[in-house]
C-alpha positions in Angstrom: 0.0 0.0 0.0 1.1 3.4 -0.6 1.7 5.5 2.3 0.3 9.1 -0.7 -0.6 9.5 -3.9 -0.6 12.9 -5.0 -2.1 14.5 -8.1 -2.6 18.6 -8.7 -4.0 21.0 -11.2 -6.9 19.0 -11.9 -8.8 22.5 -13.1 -12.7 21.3 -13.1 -14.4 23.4 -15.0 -12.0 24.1 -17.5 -12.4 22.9 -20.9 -9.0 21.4 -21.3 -9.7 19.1 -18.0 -8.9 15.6 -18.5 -12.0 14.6 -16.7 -12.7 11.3 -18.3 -9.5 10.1 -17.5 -8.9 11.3 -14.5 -12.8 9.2 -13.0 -10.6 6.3 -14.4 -7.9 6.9 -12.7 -9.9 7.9 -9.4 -12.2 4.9 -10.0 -8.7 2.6 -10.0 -7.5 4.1 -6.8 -11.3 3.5 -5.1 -10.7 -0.1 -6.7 -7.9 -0.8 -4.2 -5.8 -0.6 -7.8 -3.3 0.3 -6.6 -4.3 0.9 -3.0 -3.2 4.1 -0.9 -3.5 5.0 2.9 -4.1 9.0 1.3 -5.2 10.7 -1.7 -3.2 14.5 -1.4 -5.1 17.0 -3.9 -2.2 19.4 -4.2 -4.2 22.5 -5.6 -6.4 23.8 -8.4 -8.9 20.9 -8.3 -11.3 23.7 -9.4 -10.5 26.0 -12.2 -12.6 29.1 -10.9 -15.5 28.8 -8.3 -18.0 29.5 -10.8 -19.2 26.2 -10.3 -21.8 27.0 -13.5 -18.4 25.7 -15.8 -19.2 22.5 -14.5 -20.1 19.9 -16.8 -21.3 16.7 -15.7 -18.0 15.0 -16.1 -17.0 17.4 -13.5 -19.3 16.4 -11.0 -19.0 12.8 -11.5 -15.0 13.8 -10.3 -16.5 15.1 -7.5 -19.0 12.9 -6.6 -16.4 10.1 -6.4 -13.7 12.1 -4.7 -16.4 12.6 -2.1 -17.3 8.4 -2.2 -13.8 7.7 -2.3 -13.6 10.1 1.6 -15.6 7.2 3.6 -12.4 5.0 2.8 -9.5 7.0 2.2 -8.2 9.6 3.5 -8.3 12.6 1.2 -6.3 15.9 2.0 -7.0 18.8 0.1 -4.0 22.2 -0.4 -5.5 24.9 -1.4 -4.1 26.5 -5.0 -4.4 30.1 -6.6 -7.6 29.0 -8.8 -9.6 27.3 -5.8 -10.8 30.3 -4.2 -11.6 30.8 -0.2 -11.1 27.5 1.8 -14.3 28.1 3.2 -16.4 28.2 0.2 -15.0 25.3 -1.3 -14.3 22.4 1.3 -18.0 21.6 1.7 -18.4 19.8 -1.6 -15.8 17.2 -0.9 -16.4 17.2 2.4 -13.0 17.6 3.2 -10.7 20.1 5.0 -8.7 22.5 2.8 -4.7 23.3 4.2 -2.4 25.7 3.1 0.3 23.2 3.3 1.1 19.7 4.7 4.2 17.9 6.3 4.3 14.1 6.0 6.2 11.5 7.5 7.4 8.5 5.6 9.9 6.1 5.8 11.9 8.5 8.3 11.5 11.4 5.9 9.8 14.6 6.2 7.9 15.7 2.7 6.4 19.0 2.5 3.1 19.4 0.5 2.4 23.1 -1.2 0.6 24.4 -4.0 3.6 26.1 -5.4 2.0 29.7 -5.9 3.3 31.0 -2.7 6.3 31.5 -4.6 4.7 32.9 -8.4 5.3 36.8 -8.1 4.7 37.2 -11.5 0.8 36.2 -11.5 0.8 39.1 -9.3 2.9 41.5 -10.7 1.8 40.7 -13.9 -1.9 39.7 -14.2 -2.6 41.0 -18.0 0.0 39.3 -19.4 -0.5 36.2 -17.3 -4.1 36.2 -18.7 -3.1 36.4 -22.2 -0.4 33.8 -21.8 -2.8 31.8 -20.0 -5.5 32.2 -23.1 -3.1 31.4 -25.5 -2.3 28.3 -23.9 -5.2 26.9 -23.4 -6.1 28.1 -27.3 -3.2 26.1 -28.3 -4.7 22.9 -26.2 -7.9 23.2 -28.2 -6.5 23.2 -31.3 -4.1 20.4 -30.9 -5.8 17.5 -28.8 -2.2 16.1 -28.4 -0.9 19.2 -26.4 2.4 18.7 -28.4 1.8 22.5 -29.3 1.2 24.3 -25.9 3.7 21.6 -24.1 6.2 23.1 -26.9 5.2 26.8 -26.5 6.0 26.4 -22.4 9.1 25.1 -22.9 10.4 27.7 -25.1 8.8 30.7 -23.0 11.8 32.3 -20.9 9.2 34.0 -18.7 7.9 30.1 -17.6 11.1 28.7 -17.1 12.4 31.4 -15.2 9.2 31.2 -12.7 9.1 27.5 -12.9 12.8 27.5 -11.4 12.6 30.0 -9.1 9.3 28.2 -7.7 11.9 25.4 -7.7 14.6 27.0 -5.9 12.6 28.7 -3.2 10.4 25.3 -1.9 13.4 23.9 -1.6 14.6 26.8 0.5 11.5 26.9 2.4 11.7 23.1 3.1 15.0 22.8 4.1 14.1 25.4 6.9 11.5 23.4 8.1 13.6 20.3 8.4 12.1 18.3 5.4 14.1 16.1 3.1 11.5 16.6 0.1 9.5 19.1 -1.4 6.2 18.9 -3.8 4.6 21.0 -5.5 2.2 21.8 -8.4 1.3 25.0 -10.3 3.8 25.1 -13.0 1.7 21.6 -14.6 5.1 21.0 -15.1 5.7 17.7 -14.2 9.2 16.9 -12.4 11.4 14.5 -10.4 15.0 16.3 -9.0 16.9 13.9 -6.8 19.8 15.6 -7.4 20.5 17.9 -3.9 20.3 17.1 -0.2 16.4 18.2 -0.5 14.6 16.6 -3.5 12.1 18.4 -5.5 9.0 16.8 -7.2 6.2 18.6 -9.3 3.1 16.5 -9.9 2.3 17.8 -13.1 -1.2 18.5 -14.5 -4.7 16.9 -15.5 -5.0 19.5 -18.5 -2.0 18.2 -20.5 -1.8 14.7 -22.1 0.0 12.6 -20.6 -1.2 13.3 -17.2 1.0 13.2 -13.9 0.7 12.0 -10.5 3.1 11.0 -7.9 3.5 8.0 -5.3 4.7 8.1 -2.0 5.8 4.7 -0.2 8.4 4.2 2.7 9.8 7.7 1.7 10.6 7.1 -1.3 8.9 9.9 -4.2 8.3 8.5 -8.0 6.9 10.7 -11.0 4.2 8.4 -12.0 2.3 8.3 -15.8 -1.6 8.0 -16.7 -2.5 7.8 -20.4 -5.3 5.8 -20.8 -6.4 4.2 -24.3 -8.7 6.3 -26.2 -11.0 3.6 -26.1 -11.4 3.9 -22.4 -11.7 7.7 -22.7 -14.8 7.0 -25.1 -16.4 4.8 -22.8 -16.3 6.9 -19.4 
């Protein structure tokens, strides 16, 4: 059994969410396949909280996230696109944290969002919204994301925030005595093993192929979900 599983960005409500997949992958975990002792939702499950952008695909996420809480334990962080704790906890009956430390294998893994750490979404809010329009354009012209994977990649202004979200969790957890850091935010997905604090970014449920990571006796791996079309069709 896996002591986490951890996915982010799942964005309900947003056109490009991979719902269908991700009730699949949400239906295997409910399954016991593969079984886990906690389900972290590391940030931006919702896209907005106008909840009206919900289709039913949507709510079929949520109504098994909420299933899936008389079983497992499900921890929710809140992200920039979630909105107030407050308002949004009640519909998966779960309690939203700013952050979470926990314990496995002897090691101390700390859980945020990432956006703590993103001045330019605040500094810069025009540009972020046309960057953020033009990416999700790109998504919806090209169902394999190749496209908008491509176009992040190549933008300076990404990398440069993607890194410094990087460099300063790993700050921040090394202060609080952790030996791992993950976050989410960038839908950048990422494993770095490479310094005395490890950094690990669970990726999205926008892009194809979609990202989640696995926590068991301390150790951290960058897990893949691309379902078969076929299965897609069927959900």
């Amino acid at each position: 059994m896996f002591d986490a599983i951890i996915i982010s960005d799942l964005h309900l409500g947003s056109d490009n969410c991979q719902a269908k997949a991700l009730t699949h992958f949400l239906q295997n975990i409910h399954e016991g396949m593969p079984l886990t002792a906690k389900l972290i939702l590391n940030g931006d499950v919702f896209d907005s909280i106008d909840f009206r952008r919900l289709n039913k695909h949507h709510w079929k996420v949520l109504s098994l996230l909420r299933k899936m809480s008389d079983t497992i334990e499900i921890i929710w962080i809140n992200g920039n696109h979630d909105g107030p704790a407050e308002i949004v906890s009640h519909l998966l009956g779960v309690e939203v944290q700013d952050e979470l430390i926990l314990e496995s294998g002897g090691r101390k893994i700390l859980f945020h969002h990432g956006h703590r750490f993103d001045e330019f979404i605040d500094n810069h809010p025009i540009i972020t919204a046309i960057a953020d329009a033009t990416y999700r354009l790109l998504q919806k012209v090209d169902k394999s994301h190749h496209f908008a994977k491509l176009a992040k990649r190549k933008s300076k202004t990404f990398l440069r925030c993607a890194a410094k979200i990087e460099t300063r969790s790993i700050e921040y957890a090394r202060k609080k005595g952790c030996d791992a850091v993950c976050c989410g935010h960038t839908h950048h997905a990422v494993a770095n093993n490479t310094g005395p604090t490890a950094y690990f970014n669970s990726g999205c449920w926008t892009e194809r192929p979609c990202h989640y990571l696995t926590v068991l006796n301390g150790v951290i791996e960058l897990e893949e979900f691309a379902p078969s079309l076929e299965v897609i069709h069927q959900s």
